[in-house]
N, C-alpha and C positions, 0 to 999 in steps of 0.2 A: 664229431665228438670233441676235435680241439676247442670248440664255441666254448666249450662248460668249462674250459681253464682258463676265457677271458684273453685269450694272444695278444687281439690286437691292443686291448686296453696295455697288456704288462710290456710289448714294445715299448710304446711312448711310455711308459713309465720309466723305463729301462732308460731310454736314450735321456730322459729330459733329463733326470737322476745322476747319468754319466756324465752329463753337457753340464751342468750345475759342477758340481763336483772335480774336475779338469779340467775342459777347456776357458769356463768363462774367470776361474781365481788366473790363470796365468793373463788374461788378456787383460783383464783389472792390473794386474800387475808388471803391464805388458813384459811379463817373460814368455818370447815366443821364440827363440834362440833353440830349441830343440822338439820342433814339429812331431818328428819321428816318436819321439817318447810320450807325447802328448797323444798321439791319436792312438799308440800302442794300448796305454793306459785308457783312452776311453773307450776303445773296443773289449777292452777287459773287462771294464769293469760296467759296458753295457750287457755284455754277456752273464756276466755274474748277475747284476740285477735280473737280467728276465730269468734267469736258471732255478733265483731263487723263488719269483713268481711264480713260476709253473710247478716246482716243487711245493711248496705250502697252497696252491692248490688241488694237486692233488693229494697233500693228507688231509686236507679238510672235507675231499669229497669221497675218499674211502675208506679214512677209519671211523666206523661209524658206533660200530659194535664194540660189546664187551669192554675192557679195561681201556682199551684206546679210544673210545668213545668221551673222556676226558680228555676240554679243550688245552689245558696247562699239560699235563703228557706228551698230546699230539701236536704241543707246539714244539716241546723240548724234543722231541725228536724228530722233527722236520727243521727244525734248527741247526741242529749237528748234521744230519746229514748232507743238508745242502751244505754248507761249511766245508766238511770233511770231504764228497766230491769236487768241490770248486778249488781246494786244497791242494788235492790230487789233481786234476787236472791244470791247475796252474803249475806246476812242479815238472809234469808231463813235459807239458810247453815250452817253459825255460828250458828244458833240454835242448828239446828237438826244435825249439825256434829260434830265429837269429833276430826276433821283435824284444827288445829288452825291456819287458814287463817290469822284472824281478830286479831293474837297474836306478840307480837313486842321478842325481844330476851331473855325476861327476863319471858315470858312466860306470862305478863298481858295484858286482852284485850284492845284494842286502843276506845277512848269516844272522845267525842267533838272535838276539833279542830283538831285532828289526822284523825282521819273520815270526816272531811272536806276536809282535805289533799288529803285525797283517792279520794274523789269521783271528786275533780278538778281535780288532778291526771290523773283521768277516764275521766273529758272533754277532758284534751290536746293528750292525746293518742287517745282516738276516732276520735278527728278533726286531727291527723296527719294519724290515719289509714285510714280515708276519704280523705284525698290526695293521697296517695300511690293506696287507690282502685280506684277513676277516674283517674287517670294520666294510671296505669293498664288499665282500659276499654279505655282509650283513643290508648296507643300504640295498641292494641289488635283487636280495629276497624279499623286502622288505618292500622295493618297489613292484616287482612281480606281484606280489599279494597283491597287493591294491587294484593293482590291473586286471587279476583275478577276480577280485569282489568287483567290478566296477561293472566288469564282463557279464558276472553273476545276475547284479543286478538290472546291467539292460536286460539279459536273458530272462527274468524274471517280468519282467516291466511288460517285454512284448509277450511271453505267457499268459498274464492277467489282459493284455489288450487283446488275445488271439481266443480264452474266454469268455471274455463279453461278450467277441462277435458270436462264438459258436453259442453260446449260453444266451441268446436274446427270448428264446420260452420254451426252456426245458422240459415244464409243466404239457405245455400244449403238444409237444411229443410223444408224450406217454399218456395222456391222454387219447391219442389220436392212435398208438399203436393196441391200447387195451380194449379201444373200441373197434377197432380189426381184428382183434382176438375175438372178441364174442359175436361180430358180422360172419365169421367164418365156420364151419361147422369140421372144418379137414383137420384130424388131429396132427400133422406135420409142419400145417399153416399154422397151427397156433403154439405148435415145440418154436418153429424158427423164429415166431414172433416174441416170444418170451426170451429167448437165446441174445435176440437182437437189444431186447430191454433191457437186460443184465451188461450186455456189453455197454450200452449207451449209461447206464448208472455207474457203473465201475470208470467210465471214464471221465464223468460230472465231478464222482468222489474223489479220485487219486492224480486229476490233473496237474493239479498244483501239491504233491505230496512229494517230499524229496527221497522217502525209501519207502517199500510196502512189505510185508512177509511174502515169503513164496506159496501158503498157504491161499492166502487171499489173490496174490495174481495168477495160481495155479488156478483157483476157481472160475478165473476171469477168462484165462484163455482157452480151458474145455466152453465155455461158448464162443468163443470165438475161432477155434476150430471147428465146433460145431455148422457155423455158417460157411464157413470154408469146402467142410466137406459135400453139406450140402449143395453149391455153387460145383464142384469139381466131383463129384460121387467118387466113383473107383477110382480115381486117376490120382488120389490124394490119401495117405496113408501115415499116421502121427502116431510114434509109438512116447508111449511118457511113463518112466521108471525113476520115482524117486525115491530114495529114502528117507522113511517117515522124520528120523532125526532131523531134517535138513529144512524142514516144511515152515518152521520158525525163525529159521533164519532169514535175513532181509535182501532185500536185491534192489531195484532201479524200477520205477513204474513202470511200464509197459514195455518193457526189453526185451521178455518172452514173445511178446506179440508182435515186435518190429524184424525179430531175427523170422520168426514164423510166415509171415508176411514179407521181409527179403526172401527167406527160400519159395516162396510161390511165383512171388512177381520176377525175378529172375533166371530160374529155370524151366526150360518146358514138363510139359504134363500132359497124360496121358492116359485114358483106360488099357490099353497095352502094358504098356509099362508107365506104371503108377513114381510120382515123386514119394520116396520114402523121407520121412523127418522123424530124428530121434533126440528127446527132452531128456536128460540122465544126469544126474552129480555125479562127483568125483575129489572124491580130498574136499578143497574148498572151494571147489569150481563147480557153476552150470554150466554143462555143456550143452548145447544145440547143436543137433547136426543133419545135414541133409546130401544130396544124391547131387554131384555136380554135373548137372549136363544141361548149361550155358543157352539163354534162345537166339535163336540165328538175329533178332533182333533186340536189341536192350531200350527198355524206357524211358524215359526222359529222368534225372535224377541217379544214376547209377552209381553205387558208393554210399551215398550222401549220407542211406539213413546208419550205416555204422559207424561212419565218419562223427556222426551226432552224438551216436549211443557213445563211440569213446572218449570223446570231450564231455558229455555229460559226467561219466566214469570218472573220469581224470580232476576237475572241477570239484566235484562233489564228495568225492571218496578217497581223492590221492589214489587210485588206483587203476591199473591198466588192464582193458578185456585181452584176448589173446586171441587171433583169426588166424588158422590153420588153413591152407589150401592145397589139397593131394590131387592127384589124377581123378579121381571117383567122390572125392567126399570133399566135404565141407564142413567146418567146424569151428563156432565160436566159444570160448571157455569166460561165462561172465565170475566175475569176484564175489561169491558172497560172504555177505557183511555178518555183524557179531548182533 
């Protein structure tokens, strides 16, 4: 969590900032007659610098909302404050320390208007360390995007090349399954075969689609549970309650069918005791959830596909799925969209 306030960046800021600032005007000017004073002062006032780094860090990454969500506000008050503890804890100091911070060249401590000095001093460096750290978060987000879109776009690139291959005669597929429909006379052979041709078209259409309705991938995965069940009969058991309001709203191409597809391929199954899987919203989540009991052997791939699903999520939506794991159950909470 410290990564998101940049430390190691606001050290070397700290130090270079301190190093610039005391030691190197005395050595220019080689006054080096009082060591003591000189390193006391740059420990201060590398302290002060990062203090106030990591301070207008985090106002900038928590007030996000309501009135404080103005950056002029949330500067003025991450300015005083860091001021106002660095203030106070330099005063601390001077007490209880025998390092003479608060001592000018002749060795007397600074009163009144010299200590006014300081502590303005401490506004204008605060308010210039609070440019340096937005302008900072600004190039920093700014370069993240980019690596995001770039991301985007390989991901998209190898999409449209992993299309082509699959996509080399779509035509001759459905051809080839309509004519196994009418070779066949068994009306279950010709349910699965139709089951199979709706999955294989839903997946031609929405491959390359960045959100679908849950209406249309609900359609999509009663066939493709359909083939499921028939593959696994009793052992396989999909219960799906949603409400009607929610059926418009958008979700992730085939997310339903990856979670539905992780709970088969990773739990055992059974006509005994059947894998139970239950489809349901909640607030603004899809939930999927299934019966945890793990097979003594795991598949090649393990993770991966919701490792995908939440990069895709995250990339595509700014937003995070939610994976639940209890004793018995199992449960993914996807985001849906407006």
């Amino acid at each position: 969590m410290i990564d998101r306030y940049k430390s190691k960046v606001g050290v070397i800021f700290a130090f270079v900032i301190a190093l610039l600032t005391t030691v190197l005007p005395r050595i220019i000017r080689l006054d080096i007659d009082q060591p003591l004073v000189v390193l006391a002062n740059f420990l201060y006032l590398s302290v002060t610098f990062l203090f106030y780094w990591l301070t207008h860090h985090f106002f900038l990454l928590h007030l996000r909302s309501g009135t404080f969500a103005n950056r002029y506000l949330k500067a003025m008050i991450s300015i005083v404050v860091s001021v106002t503890v660095i203030a106070f804890l330099a005063w601390l100091l001077h007490i209880a320390s025998p390092f003479p911070i608060f001592k000018n060249s002749t060795g007397i401590p600074e009163r009144g208007q010299a200590r006014f000095v300081r502590i303005f001093r401490g506004l204008i460096v605060s308010t210039l360390t609070w440019f340096a750290v937005y302008y900072y978060r600004l190039l920093f987000l700014l370069q993240r995007s980019r690596l995001e879109n770039e991301y985007l776009k390989q991901e998209n690139l190898q999409a449209q090349l992993t299309s082509m291959r699959q996509q080399i005669s779509p035509h001759f597929l459905f051809n080839s399954l309509n004519t196994l429909s009418t070779l066949s006379r068994e009306e279950a052979v010709k349910e699965y075969i139709l089951k199979l041709s709706e999955v294989y078209r839903y997946v031609l259409h929405y491959q390359e689609q960045n959100i679908v309705s849950i209406r249309d991938e609900l359609a999509f995965i009663r066939s493709y549970i359909y083939i499921l069940e028939s593959r696994f009969e009793e052992g396989l058991k999909v219960n799906i309650q949603l409400n009607p309001d929610c059926l418009n709203r958008k979700i992730l191409p085939f997310a339903l069918q990856l979670l539905v597809e992780n709970a088969v391929k990773h739990n055992a199954i059974s006509y005994t005791d059947p894998l139970s899987i239950d489809i349901y919203d909640k607030g603004d989540s899809l939930i999927v959830e299934n019966d945890l009991r793990p097979r003594l052997t795991m598949e090649d791939g393990y993770g991966m596909g919701l490792h995908n699903l939440a990069e895709r999520y995250r990339l595509t939506t700014d937003k995070e799925i939610v994976i639940i794991r209890e004793t018995s159950k199992f449960k993914v909470k996807i985001p849906l969209l407006v």
